[in-house]
C-alpha positions in Angstrom: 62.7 70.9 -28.6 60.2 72.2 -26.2 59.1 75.5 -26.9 57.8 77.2 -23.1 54.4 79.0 -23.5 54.0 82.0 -23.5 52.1 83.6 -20.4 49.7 86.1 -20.6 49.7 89.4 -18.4 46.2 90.2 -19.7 43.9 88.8 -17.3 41.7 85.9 -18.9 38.1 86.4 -18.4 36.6 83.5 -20.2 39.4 81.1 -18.8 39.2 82.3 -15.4 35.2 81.2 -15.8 36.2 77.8 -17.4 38.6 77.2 -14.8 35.9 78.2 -11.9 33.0 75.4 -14.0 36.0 72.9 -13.6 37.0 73.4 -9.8 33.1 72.9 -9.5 32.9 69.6 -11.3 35.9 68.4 -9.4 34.1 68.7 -6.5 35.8 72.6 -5.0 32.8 74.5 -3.2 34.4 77.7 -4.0 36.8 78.9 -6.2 38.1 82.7 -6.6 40.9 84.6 -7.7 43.3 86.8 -6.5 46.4 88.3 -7.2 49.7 87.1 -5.9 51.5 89.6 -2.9 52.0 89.7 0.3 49.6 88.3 3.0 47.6 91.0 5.0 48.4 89.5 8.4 52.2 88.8 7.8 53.4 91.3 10.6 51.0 89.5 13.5 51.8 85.7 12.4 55.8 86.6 12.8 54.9 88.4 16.2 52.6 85.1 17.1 55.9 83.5 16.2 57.9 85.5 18.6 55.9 85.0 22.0 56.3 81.0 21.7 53.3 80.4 20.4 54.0 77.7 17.9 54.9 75.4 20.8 55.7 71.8 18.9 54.3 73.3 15.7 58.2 74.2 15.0 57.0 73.7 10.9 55.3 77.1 11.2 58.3 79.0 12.0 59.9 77.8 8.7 60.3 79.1 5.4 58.5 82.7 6.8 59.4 85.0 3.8 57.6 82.4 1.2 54.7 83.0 3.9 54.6 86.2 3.8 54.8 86.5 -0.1 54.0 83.2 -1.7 54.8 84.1 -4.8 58.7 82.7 -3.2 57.1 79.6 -3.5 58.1 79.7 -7.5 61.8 78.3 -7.2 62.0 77.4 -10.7 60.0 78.5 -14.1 57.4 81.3 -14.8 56.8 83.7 -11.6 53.2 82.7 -9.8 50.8 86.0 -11.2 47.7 84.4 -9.9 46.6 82.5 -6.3 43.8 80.1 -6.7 41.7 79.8 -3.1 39.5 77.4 -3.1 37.3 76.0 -0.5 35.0 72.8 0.5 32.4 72.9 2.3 32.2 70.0 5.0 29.1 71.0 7.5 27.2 67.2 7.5 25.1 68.0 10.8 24.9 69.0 14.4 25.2 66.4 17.0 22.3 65.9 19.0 22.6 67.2 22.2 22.4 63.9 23.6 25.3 62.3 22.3 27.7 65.4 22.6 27.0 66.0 26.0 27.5 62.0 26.6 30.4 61.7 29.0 30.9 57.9 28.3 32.1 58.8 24.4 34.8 60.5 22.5 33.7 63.4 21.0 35.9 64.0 17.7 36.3 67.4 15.8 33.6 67.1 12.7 36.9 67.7 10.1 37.7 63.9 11.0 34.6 62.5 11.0 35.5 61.4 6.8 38.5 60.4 5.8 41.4 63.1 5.6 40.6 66.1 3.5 44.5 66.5 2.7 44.5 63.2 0.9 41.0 64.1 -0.7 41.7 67.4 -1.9 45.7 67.5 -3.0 45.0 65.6 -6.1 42.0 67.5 -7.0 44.8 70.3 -7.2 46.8 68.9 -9.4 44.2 67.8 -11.5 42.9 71.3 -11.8 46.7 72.7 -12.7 46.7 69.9 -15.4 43.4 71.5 -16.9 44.7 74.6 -16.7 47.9 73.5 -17.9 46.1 71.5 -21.1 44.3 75.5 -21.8 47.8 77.2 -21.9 50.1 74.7 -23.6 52.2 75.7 -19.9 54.6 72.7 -19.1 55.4 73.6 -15.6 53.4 72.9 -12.6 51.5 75.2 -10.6 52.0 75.1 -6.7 48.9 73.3 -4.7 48.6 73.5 -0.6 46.1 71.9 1.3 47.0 74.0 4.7 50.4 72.2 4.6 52.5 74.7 2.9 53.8 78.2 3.8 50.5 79.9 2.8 48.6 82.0 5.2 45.4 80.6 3.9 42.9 82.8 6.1 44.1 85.8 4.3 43.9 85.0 1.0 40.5 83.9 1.7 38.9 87.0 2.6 41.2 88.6 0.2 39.6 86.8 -2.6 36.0 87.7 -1.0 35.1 83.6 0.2 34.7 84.9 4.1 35.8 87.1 6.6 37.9 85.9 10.0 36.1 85.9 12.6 37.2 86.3 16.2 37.8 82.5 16.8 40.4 83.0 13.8 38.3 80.8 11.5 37.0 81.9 8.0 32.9 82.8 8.1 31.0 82.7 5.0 27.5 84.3 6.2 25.4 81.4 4.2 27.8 78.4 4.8 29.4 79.4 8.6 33.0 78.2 9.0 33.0 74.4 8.3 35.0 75.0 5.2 38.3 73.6 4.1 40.8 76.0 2.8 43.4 75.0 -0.4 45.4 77.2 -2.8 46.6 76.8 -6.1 49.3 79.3 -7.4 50.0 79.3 -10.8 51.6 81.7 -13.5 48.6 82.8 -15.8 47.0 86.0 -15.3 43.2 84.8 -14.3 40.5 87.4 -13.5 40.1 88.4 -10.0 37.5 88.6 -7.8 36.3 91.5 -5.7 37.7 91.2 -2.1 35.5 91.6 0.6 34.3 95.0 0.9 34.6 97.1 4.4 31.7 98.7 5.6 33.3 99.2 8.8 36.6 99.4 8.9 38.6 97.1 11.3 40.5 99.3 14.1 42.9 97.2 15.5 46.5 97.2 15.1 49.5 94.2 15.1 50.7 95.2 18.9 47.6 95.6 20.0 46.1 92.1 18.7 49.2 90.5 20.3 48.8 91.8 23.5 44.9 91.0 23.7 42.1 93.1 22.0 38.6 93.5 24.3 36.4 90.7 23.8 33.7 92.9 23.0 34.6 94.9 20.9 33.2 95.7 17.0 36.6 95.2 15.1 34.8 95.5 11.7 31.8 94.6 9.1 32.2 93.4 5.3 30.1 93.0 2.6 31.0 89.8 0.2 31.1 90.5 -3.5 29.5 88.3 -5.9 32.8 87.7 -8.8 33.6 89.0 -11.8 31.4 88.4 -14.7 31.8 88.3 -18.8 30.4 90.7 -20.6 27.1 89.8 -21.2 27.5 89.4 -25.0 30.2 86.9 -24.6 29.1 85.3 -21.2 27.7 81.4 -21.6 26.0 80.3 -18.6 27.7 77.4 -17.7 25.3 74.3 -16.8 27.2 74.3 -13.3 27.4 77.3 -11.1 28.8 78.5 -7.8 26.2 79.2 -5.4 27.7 82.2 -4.0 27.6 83.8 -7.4 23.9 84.2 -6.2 24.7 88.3 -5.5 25.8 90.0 -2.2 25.4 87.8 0.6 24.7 89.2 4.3 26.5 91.7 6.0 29.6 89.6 7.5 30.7 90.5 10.9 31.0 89.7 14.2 30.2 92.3 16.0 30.2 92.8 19.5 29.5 88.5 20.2 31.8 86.9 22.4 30.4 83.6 22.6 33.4 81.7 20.7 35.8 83.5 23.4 33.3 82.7 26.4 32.4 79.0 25.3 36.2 78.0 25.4 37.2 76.1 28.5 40.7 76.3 28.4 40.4 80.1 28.0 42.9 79.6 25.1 42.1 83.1 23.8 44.7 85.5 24.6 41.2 87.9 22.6 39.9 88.5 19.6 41.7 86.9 16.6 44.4 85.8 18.7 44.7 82.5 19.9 47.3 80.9 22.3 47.4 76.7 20.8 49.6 75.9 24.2 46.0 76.3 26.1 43.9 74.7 23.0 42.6 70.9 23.2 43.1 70.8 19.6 46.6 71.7 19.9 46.8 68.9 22.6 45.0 66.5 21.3 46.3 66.9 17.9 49.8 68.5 17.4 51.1 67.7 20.9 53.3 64.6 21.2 53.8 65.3 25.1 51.9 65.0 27.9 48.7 67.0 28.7 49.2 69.6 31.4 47.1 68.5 34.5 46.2 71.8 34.9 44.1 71.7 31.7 42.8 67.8 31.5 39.6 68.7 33.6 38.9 71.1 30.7 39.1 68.6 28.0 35.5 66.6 28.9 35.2 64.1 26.5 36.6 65.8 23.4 39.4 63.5 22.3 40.4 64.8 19.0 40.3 68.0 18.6 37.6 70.7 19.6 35.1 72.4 17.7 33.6 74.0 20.5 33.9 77.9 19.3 32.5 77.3 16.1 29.5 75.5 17.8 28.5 78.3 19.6 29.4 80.6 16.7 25.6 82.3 15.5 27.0 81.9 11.9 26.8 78.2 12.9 23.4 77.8 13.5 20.6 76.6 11.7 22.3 75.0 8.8 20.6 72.3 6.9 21.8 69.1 6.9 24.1 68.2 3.7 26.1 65.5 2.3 29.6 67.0 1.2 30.0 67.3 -2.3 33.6 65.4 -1.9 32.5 61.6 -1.0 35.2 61.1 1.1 34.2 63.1 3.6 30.8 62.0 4.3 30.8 61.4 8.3 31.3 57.7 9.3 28.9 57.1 11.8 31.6 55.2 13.9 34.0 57.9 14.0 31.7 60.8 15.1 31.3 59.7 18.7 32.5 56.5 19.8 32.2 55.0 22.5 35.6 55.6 24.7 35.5 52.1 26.1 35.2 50.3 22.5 38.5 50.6 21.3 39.6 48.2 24.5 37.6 45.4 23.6 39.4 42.3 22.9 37.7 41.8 19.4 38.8 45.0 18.1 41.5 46.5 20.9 41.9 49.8 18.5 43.5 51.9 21.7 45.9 49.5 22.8 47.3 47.4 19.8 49.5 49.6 16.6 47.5 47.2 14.3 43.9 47.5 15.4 44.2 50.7 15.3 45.5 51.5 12.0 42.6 49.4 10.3 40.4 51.3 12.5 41.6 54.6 11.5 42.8 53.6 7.8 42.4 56.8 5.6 41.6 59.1 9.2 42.7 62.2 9.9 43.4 60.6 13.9 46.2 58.6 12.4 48.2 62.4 12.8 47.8 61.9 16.7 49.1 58.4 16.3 48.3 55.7 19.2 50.2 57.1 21.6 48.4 60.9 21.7 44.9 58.8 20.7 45.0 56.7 24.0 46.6 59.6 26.3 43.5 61.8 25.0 41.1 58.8 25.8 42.5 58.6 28.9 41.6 61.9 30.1 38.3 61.5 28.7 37.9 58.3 31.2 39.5 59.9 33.8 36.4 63.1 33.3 34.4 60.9 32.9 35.1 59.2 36.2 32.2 56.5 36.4 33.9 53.4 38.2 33.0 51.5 34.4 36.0 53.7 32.9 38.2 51.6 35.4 38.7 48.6 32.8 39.9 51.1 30.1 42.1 52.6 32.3 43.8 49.6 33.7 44.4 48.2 30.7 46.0 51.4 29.8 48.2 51.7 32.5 49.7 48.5 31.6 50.3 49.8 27.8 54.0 49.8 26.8 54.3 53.8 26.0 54.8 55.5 29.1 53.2 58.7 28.2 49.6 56.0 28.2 50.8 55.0 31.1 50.9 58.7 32.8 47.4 59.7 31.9 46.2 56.6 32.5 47.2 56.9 36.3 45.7 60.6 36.3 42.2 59.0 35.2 42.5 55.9 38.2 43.6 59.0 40.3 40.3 60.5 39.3 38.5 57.6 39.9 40.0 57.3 43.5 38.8 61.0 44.2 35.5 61.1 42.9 34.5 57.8 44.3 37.1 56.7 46.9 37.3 53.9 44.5 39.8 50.9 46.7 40.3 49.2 42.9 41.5 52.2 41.6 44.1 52.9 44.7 45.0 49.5 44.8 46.0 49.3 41.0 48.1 52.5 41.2 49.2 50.9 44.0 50.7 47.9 42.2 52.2 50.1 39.2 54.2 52.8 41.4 55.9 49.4 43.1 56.9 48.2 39.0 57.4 51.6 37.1 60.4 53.0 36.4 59.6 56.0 34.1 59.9 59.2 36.5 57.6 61.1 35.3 54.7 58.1 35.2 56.2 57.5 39.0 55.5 61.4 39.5 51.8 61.1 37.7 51.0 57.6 40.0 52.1 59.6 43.0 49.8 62.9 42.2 47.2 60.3 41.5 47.4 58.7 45.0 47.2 62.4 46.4 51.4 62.4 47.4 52.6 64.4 45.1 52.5 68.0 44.3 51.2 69.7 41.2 53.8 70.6 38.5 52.1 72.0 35.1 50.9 75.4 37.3 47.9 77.6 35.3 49.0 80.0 32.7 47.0 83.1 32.7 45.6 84.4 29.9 48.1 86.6 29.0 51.2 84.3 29.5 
């Protein structure tokens, strides 16, 4: 017979610095501790809830109490005493201006430019438990989310003293900026915790009044970032590996009075500071969405077909980082999936946009594969159709003859973009041709709109919708 460890409830200094030496080797930028309770920003994610914010995301509207306390996440065994955050950081490079700003290719959100960091990272977690496990003879498993799970990640972050949020919602750390991946481990020993971020301002800004919309500019708090825990210095042992933020205090993290993130966004999709609305986001609708784009919003999109990284671009916590290669393999940028070309993936010889099978092998192991064909091709669609150079009109026919009608819609909207911009006759004539075969209403609608006879029906939400 089995005999269950025992578990500690006297925090474990000199396994708490094991463990942090073994998320390192594994490949984890950061690693801190904090104890498991409720999440700081509970009360605003179940009022974000309540004003439809979600949209398609209905996942994040499930399981809310194990959100709000994830120590609910332990359904059978020892209770969870300690949450593991731990972060990657995956900043590669900056695109050159010159590319970015190149209307004839998809611009892709940096996070995809590897292969998916769920995939990478979820087995590191279990092969950290199963050290940990190996330490303290434990023979149940720990509980490891890579931003899948009902965690409020952000929180637990700056909790355990990795970054502060920042007023584009992400997590800042004041040397690395905010290309960092978030994961958790929750697990039953008592580890050592870290220092939380300090306040040297404090934030002044309540639930009620986030969710209605906070002042761009205003200064909604400054933090100092604590360097961990140490061992007493007679029983410390300097480990051959160590963090780099174990370097001391780091900056003063805050953002101040900057609005750039909130300015730069062209889909205004920030209701204000640390609230974001996803139903006006191009990474909501290039990623999450399976529907169609509202036309209100396409001419917003440029060339950014998955995802957007646009208020972390701008952000001054951004700027000026050296080039790297992620510690992680995995997710060292492919240089064919950081801006291709939008009218590649419709050549015969590789026709990734328009056949199921092309495009998996071109997207094996990508995080695009979550937007499947269908959203991948309606995206590049509108790209073409902002584009609106008359070359974009091969892509676009071929994609109005695609079998998924929601292709199909967008691709009319970009030949209707074509036949404004340029009073392009192949353009009319092809939308021509397909209103006289279609039968979906709603691409007959789109065709119609495109040929100037139809009337606009996604209307402009305001800010504050």
């Amino acid at each position: 017979m089995t005999v269950p460890a025992k578990v500690s409830r006297v925090p474990d200094r000199k396994l708490t610095a094991s463990l942090k030496t073994e998320a390192r080797r594994l490949g984890f930028d950061f690693c801190r501790i904090v104890e498991v309770g409720e999440a700081a920003h509970a009360a605003f994610f179940c009022g974000w809830l309540g004003l439809g914010r979600a949209g398609e995301m209905e996942y994040l509207g499930r399981n809310l109490e194990k959100r709000r306390n994830p120590g609910l996440l332990a359904e059978n065994g020892p209770a969870f005493r300690s949450l593991i955050v731990l972060g990657v950081d995956h900043h590669r490079f900056d695109l050159a201006p010159e590319i970015l700003n190149d209307p004839a290719r998809g611009i892709i959100a940096r996070y995809a430019w590897g292969e998916d960091y769920h995939e990478i990272m979820r087995p590191l977690l279990h092969e950290l438990d199963g050290w940990l496990r190996g330490r303290t003879g434990r023979s149940t498993l720990g509980k490891g989310l890579v931003d899948t799970g009902p965690v409020l990640e952000r929180d637990w972050a700056q909790k355990a003293g990795i970054g502060f949020t920042g007023k584009n919602c992400c997590t800042i750390h004041p040397q690395r900026g905010s290309w960092i991946f978030l994961a958790t481990l929750l697990v039953p020993e008592a580890l050592a915790c870290d220092p939380p971020v300090a306040a040297v301002r404090a934030a002044d800004h309540g639930v009620e009044e986030t969710l209605a919309g906070l002042p761009a500019g205003g200064d909604y708090g400054a933090w100092q970032l604590q360097e961990e825990e140490r061992l007493p210095q007679k029983s410390r042992q300097r480990s051959k590996v160590e963090f780099e933020e174990d370097s001391g205090e780091s900056a003063q993290a805050t953002c101040g009075q900057c609005t750039r993130c909130l300015d730069a966004c062209p889909t205004d999709a920030f209701v204000g500071p640390f609230h974001l609305d996803p139903q006006r986001c191009i990474s909501y609708w290039t990623i999450e969405s399976r529907q169609p784009i509202p036309r209100s919003l396409r001419r917003m999109f440029g060339n950014r077909i998955f995802g957007c990284d646009i208020c972390q671009e701008v952000c001054p916590w951004n700027q000026r980082l050296a080039e790297r290669t992620p510690r992680l393999r995995g997710l060292t940028a492919q240089e064919e999936r950081v801006a291709p070309p939008l009218l590649e993936g419709f050549d015969r010889r590789l026709p990734y946009w328009l056949e199921p099978g092309a495009f998996a092998e071109r997207w094996r192991r990508s995080p695009l594969k979550r937007a499947k064909r269908a959203g991948m091709l309606r995206n590049v669609c509108v790209a073409l159709g902002n584009w609106g150079d008359e070359a974009a009109f091969a892509g676009l026919e071929a994609a109005a003859a695609d079998e998924l009608a929601l292709a199909r819609g967008h691709a009319a909207w970009g030949l209707g973009e074509l036949r404004r911009r340029h009073n392009d006759g192949r353009a009319a004539a092809c939308l021509e041709s397909l209103l006289a075969d279609e039968t979906d209403a709603w691409v007959r609608e789109e065709i119609g709109v495109a040929l100037g006879r139809g009337n606009e029906t996604f209307a402009a939400s305001s800010r504050r919708d």
